[in-house]
C-alpha positions in Angstrom: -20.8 30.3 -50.5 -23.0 31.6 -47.9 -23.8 35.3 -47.7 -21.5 37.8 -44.9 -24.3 37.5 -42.7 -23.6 34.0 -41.9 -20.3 34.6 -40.5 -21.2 35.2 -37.1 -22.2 31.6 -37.5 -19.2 30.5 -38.9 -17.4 32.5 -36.2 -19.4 30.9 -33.4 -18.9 27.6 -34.1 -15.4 28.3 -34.7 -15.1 29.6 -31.1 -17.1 26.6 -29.4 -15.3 23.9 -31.2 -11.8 25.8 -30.3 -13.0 26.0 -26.2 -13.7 22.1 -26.6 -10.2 21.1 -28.1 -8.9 23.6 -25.6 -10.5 22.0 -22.4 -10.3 18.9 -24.0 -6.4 19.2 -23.7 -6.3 21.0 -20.5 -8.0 17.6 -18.9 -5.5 15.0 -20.9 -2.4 17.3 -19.8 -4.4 17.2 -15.7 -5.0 13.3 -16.5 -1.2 12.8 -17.2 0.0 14.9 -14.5 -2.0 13.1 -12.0 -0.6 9.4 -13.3 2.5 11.3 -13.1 2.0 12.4 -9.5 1.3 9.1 -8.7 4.3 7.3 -10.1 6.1 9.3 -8.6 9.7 7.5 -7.1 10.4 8.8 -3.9 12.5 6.2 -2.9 15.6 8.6 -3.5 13.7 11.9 -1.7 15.0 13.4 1.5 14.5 11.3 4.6 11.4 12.5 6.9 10.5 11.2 10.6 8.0 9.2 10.5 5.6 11.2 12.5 5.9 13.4 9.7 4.0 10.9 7.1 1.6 8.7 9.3 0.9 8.7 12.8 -0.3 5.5 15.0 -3.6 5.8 14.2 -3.3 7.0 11.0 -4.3 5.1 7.2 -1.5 4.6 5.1 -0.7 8.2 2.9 -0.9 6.4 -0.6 1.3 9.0 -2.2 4.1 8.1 0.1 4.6 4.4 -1.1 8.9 4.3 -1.1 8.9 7.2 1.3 12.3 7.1 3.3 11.9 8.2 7.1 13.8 8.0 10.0 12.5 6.1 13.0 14.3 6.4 16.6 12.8 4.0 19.2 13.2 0.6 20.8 13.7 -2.5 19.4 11.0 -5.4 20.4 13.1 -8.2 19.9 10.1 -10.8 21.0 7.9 -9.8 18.1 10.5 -10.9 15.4 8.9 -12.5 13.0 9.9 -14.1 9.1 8.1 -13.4 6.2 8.3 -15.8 3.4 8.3 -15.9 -0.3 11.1 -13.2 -0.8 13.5 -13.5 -3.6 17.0 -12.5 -3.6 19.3 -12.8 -6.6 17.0 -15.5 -7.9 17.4 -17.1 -4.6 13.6 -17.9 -2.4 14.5 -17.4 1.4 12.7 -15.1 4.3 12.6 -11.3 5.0 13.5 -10.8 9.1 11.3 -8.4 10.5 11.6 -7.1 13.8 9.2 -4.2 15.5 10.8 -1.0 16.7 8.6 0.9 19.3 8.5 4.5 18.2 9.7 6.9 21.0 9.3 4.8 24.0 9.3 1.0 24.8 5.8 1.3 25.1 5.2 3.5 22.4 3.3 2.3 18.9 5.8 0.2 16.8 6.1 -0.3 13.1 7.9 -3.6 11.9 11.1 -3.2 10.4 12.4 -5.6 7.1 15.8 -5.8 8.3 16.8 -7.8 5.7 16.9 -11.3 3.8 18.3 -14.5 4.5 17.8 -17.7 3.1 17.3 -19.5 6.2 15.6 -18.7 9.5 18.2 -20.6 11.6 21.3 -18.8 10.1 19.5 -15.2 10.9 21.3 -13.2 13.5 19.7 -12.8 17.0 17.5 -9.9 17.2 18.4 -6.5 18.0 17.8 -5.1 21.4 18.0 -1.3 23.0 17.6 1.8 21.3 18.2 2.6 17.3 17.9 4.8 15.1 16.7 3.4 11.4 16.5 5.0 7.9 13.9 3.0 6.1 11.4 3.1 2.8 8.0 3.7 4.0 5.5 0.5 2.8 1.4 0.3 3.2 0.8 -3.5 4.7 0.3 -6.7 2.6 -2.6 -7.7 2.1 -2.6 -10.7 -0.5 -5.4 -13.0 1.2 -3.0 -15.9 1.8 -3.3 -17.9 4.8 -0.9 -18.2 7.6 -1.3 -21.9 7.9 0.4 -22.3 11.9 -0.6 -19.0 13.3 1.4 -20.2 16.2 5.1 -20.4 15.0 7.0 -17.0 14.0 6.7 -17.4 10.0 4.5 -15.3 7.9 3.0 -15.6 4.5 2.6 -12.1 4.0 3.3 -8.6 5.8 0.0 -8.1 7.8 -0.2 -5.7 10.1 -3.1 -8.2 11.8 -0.4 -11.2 11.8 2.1 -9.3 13.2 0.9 -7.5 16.1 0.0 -11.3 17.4 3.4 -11.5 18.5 3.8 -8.1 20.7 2.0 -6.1 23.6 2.3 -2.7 21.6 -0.1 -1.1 19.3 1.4 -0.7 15.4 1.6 1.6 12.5 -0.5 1.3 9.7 2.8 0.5 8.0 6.4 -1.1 7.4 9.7 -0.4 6.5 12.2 -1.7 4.8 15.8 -0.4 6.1 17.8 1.0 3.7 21.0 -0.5 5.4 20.7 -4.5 5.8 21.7 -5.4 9.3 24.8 -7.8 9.0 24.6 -11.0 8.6 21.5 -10.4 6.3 21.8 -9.5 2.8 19.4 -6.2 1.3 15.7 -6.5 1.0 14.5 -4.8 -1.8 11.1 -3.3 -2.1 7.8 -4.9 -2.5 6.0 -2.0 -3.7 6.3 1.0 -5.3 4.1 4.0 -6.7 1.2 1.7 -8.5 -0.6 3.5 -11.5 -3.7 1.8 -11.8 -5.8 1.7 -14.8 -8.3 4.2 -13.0 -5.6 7.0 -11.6 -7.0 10.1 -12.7 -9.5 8.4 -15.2 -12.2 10.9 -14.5 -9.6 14.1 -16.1 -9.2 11.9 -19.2 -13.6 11.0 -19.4 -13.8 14.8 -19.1 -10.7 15.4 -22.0 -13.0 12.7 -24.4 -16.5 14.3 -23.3 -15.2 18.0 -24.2 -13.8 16.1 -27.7 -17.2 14.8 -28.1 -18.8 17.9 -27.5 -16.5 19.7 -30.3 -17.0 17.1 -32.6 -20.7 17.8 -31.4 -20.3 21.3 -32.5 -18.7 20.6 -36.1 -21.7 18.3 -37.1 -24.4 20.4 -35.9 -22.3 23.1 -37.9 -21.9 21.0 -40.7 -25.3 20.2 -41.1 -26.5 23.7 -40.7 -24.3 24.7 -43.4 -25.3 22.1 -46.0 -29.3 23.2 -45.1 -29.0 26.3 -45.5 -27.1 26.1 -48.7 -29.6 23.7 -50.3 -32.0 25.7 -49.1 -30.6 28.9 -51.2 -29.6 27.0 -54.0 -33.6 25.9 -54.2 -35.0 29.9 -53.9 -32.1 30.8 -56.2 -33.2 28.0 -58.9 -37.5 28.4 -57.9 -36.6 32.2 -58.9 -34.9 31.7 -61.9 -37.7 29.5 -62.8 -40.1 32.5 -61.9 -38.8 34.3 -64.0 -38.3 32.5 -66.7 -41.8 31.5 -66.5 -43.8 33.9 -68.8 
């Protein structure tokens, strides 16, 4: 057992390898509350205006994926287009997506997923005049896919660069997906929501293992000072007995 004058040792070490579990924690528990954050489903929040998330110009906020807002423009009945691929009850048809100019007729639109149908022909003829629309809040599409006849009112994909082809007006860096179908159409349901990707907050967790290591750091060195020292007693305490024993 090592002499009372080693404690401060022992009491050091203690100390630095209870501040690295400590921290260690303190950046798992940030690293989980930042996947958290980001998973978080918003799709049943309060509705905001849309002005109130992302302007015209504006990148889409990625923490308001499922976001619902209320929009009160114009519809742009010209720029409806139909985006394929979208299932429904197991059923392959077309989302109908018409622009609604924010504000005024010439204002910045965002496209609006009014709903699904399961064939172009049988969708209802686009809305004109002013409305008023609740809708979830979705960044653009961006899957790479062609649009093999740019020229006919069919869409791959929900690109903000396919889209605003078909009108005059400038558009949001955005969609929506109205939370009432129009009828005639049946519900669209989302394409996205809050994504946690394998590096959300992956820096807080590198920083939880490097304070690990470093406690782990801390025992060894400990560890090994310990068993020095103690061989290193033991061998004065047996080369004295030896001394002495020695005539």
């Amino acid at each position: 057992m090592l002499a009372p004058r080693y404690w401060g040792a022992h009491l050091l070490a203690l100390v630095l390898v209870a501040t690295a579990i400590g921290l260690g924690y303190w950046q798992l528990t940030a690293w989980q509350a930042h996947r958290d954050a980001k998973a978080a489903d918003l799709t049943h929040a309060t509705p905001m205006p849309l002005d109130d998330v992302i302007g015209p110009d504006d990148p889409f906020p990625g923490n308001r994926v499922g976001q619902p807002v209320t929009v009160s423009g114009t519809w742009v009945p010209d720029g409806t287009v139909y985006v394929s691929g979208r299932e429904h009850e197991g059923r392959q048809g077309y989302w109908v997506v018409t622009p609604l100019a924010v504000g005024s007729p010439d204002g910045a639109a965002i496209p609006i997923v009014r709903g699904w149908v399961a064939d172009p022909d049988t969708a209802p003829e686009p809305p004109s005049g002013e409305a008023e629309v609740t809708a979830w809040l979705q960044p653009p599409e961006g899957t790479g896919e062609t649009d093999t006849d740019p020229t006919d009112d069919v869409l791959p994909q929900l690109r903000i660069a396919d889209i605003i082809q078909h009108v005059d007006q400038d558009l949001y860096g955005a969609y929506g997906v109205s939370e009432q179908p129009e009828q005639g159409l049946a519900a669209a349901s989302l394409s996205q929501l809050p994504d946690v990707g394998a590096f959300t907050g992956v820096r807080n967790l590198l920083y939880a293992i490097e304070w690990w290591f470093f406690g782990a750091f801390a025992v060894f060195i400990w560890w090994r000072w310990v068993t020095d020292t103690t061989a290193r007693e033991r061998e004065d305490e047996e080369s004295d007995t030896l001394s002495e024993a020695t005539p």
